[in-house]
C-alpha positions as CSV (number, residue, x, y, z in Angstrom):
1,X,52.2,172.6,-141.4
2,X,51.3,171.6,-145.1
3,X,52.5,173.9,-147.5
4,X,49.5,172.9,-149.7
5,X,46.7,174.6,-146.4
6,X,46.6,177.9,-145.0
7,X,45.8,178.1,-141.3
8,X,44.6,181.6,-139.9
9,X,43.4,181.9,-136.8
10,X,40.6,185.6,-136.2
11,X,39.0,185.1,-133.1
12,X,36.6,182.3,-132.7
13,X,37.1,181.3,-136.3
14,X,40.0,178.9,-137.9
15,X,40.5,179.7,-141.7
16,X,41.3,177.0,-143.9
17,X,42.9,178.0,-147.3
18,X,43.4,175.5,-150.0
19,X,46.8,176.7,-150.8
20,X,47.5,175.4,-154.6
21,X,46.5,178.5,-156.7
22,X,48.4,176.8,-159.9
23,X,47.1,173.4,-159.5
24,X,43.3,174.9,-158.9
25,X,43.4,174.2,-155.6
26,X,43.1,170.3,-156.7
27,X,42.8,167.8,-153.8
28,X,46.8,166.5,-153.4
29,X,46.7,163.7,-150.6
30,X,49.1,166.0,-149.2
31,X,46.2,168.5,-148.9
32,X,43.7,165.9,-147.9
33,X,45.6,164.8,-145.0
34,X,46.3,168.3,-144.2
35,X,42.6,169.6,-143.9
36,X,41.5,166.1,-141.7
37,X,44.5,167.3,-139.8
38,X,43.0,171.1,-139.4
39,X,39.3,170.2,-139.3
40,X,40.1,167.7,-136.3
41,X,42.2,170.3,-134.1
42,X,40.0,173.1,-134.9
43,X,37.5,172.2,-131.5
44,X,40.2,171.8,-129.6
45,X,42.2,174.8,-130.3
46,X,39.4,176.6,-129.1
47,X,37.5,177.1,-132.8
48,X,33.9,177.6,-132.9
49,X,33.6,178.5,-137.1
50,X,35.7,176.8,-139.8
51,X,36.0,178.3,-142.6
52,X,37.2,176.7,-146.1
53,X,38.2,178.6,-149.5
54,X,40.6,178.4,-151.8
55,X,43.2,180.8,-153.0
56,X,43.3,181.9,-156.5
57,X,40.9,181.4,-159.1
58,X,38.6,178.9,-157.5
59,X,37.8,176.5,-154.5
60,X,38.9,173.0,-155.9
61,X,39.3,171.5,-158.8
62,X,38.6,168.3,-156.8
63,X,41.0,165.0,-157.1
64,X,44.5,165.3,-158.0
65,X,44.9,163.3,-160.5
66,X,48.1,164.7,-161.7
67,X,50.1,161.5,-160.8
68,X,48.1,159.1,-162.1
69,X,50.3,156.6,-164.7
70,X,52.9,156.3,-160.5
71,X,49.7,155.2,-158.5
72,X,48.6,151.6,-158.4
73,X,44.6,150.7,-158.1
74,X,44.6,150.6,-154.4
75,X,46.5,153.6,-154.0
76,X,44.0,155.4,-155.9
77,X,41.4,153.3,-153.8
78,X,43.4,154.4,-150.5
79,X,42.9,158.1,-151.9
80,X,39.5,158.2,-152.4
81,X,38.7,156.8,-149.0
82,X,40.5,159.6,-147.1
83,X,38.6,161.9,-149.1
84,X,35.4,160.4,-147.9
85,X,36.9,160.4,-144.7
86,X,37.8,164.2,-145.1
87,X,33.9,164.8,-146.2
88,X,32.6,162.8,-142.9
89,X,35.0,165.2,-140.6
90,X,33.8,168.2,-142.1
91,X,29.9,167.4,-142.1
92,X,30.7,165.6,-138.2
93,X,32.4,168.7,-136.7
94,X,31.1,170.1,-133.9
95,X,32.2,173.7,-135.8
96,X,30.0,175.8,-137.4
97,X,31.3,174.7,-141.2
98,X,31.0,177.3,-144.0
99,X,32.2,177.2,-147.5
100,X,33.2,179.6,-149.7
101,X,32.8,178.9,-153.5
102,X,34.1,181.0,-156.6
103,X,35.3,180.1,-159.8
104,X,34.8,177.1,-161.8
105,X,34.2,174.2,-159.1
106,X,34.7,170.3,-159.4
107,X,34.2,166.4,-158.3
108,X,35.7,166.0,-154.3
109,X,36.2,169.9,-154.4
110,X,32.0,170.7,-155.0
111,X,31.7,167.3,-152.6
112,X,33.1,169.2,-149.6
113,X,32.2,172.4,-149.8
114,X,29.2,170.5,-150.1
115,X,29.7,169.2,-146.9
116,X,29.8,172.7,-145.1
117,X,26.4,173.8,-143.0
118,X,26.8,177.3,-144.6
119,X,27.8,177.1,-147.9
120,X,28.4,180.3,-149.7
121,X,28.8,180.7,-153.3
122,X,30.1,184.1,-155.7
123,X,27.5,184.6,-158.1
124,X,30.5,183.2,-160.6
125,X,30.8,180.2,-159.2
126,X,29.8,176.8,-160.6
127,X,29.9,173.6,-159.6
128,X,30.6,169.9,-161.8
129,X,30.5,166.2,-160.4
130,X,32.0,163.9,-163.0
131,X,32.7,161.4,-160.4
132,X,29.8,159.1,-162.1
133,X,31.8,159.2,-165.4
134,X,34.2,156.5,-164.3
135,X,32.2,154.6,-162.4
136,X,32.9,156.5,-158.6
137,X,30.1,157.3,-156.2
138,X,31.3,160.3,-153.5
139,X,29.1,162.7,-151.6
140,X,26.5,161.3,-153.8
141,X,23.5,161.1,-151.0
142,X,24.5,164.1,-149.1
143,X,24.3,166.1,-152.2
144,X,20.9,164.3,-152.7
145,X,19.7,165.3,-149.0
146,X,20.4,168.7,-150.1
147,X,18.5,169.4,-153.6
148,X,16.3,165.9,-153.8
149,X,16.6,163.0,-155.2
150,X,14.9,163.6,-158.4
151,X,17.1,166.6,-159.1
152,X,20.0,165.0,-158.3
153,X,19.6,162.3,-160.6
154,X,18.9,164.2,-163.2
155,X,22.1,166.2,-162.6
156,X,24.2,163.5,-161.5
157,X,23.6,161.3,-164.8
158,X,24.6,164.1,-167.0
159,X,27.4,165.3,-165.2
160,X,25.9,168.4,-165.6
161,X,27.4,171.6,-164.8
162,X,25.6,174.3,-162.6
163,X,25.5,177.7,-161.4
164,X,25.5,179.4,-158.4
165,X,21.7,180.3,-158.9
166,X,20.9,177.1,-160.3
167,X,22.7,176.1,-156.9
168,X,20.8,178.5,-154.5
169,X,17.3,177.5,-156.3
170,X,18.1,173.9,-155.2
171,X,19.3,174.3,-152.0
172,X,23.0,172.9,-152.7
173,X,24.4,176.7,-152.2
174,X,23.2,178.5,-148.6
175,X,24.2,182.0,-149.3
176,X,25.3,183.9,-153.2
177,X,27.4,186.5,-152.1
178,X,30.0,188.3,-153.6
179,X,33.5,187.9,-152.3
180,X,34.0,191.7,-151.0
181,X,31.5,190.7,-148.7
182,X,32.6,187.5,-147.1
183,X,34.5,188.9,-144.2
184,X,30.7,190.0,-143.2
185,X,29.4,186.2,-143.8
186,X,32.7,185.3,-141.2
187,X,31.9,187.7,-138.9
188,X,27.9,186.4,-139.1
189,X,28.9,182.8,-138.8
190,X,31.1,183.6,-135.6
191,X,28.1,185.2,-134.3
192,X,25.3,182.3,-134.9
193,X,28.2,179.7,-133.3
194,X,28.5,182.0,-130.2
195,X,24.7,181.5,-129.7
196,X,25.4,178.3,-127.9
197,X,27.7,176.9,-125.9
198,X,29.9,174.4,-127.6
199,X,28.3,171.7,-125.9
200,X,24.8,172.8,-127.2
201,X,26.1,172.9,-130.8
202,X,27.3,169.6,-130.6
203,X,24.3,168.5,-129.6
204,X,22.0,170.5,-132.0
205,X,24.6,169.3,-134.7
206,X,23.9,165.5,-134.0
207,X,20.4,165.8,-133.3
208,X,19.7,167.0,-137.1
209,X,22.8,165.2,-139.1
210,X,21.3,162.8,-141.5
211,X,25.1,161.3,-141.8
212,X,25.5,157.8,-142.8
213,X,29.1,157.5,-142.5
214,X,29.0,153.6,-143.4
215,X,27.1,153.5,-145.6
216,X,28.9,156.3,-147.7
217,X,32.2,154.2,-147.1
218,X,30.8,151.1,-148.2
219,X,29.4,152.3,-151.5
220,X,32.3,154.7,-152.2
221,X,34.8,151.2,-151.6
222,X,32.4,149.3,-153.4
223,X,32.6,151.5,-156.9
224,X,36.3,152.3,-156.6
225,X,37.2,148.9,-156.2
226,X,35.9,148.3,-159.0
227,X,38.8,146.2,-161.5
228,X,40.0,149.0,-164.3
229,X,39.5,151.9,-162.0
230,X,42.4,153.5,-163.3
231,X,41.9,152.5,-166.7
232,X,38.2,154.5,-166.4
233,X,39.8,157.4,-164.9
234,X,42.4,157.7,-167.8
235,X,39.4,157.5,-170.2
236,X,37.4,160.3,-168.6
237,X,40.7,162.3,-168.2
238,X,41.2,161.8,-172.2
239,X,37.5,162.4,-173.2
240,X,37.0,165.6,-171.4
């Protein structure tokens, strides 16, 4: 077990706790590869709900990029990819997915709570996606199937950040709901996921998904490999 992920198992639901409190919960690829890990056992261990939150002060303060000046282009590249493939696994499972949000929200971190069915937000929260600032396209038409593509755009060009109203008028954010009373959203979750048999919510799950897995994974390889990626992240990370 990663030392970076919480695993808790209460009843039918597996608990998923980013575990990095002093980092912000940023995505390590330790983490990463820790939560692909999680999210794939969870229907096989029995799991009907996942739920992911982060410990601390926030969710995710999305990519790690504390290492950056060690990592080569196509390690970064490498990075990025299992991220997407982290999103796809979460959005795929045949789990009921919900995300909890609070604090101040970022990049791959807003991308897969994002990619939760339920996503719940504390009426704190907000949520950033500066991915677009050096030149990086992730969860960027999943988070358009969610609020539009006109509102999107506009967001999405500006990097603008948002709140979790903001969020819950646009459909990005399911649920605002103050922390004290998530252990009720849990508890509602496990009950909508015991509505059907397992089999059922697969199907029901595929039947609506508007997933394009390739298509994500070819335009998020496409933009990162672009030449200078690390040269634009540096520049963002200096700017900011």
């Amino acid at each position: 077990m990663s030392a970076t992920l919480q695993i808790e198992r209460r009843g039918a639901a597996q608990v998923l706790t980013l575990a990095r409190p002093d980092k912000m919960n940023a995505l390590s690829a330790e983490l990463v590869e820790a939560l692909i890990a999680a999210v794939d056992a969870a229907p096989a261990q029995g799991a009907e709900v996942i739920v992911l939150r982060g410990a601390g002060r926030n969710f995710s303060a999305g990519f790690d990029f504390g290492e950056l000046d060690a990592q080569s282009e196509g390690d970064l590249l490498l990075r990025f990819v299992r991220i997407e493939t982290l999103l796809q696994r979460v959005a795929a499972s045949p789990c009921l997915t919900v995300g909890l949000a609070h604090g101040r929200n970022f990049g791959a971190g807003v991308d897969l709570f994002g990619a939760c069915k339920w996503r719940v937000s504390a009426p704190d929260a907000s949520f950033r996606m500066p991915g677009l600032k050096f030149g990086l396209v992730l969860g960027t038409r999943r988070f358009a199937a969610l609020v539009g593509a006109e509102r999107a755009r506009a967001i999405l060009e500006q990097a603008s950040t948002f709140g979790a109203a903001e969020a819950y008028r646009d459909g990005f954010v399911s649920h605002v709901t103050a922390p004290e009373a998530w252990p009720e959203i849990e508890r509602q979750a496990v009950e909508a996921a015991a509505a059907l048999t397992g089999a059922a919510r697969a199907q029901l799950y595929a039947a609506l998904s508007a997933e394009q897995p390739d298509t994500d994974l070819a335009r998020l390889v496409r933009s990162a490999a672009e030449p200078g990626l690390r040269a634009r992240v540096a520049a963002y990370l200096q700017a900011r």
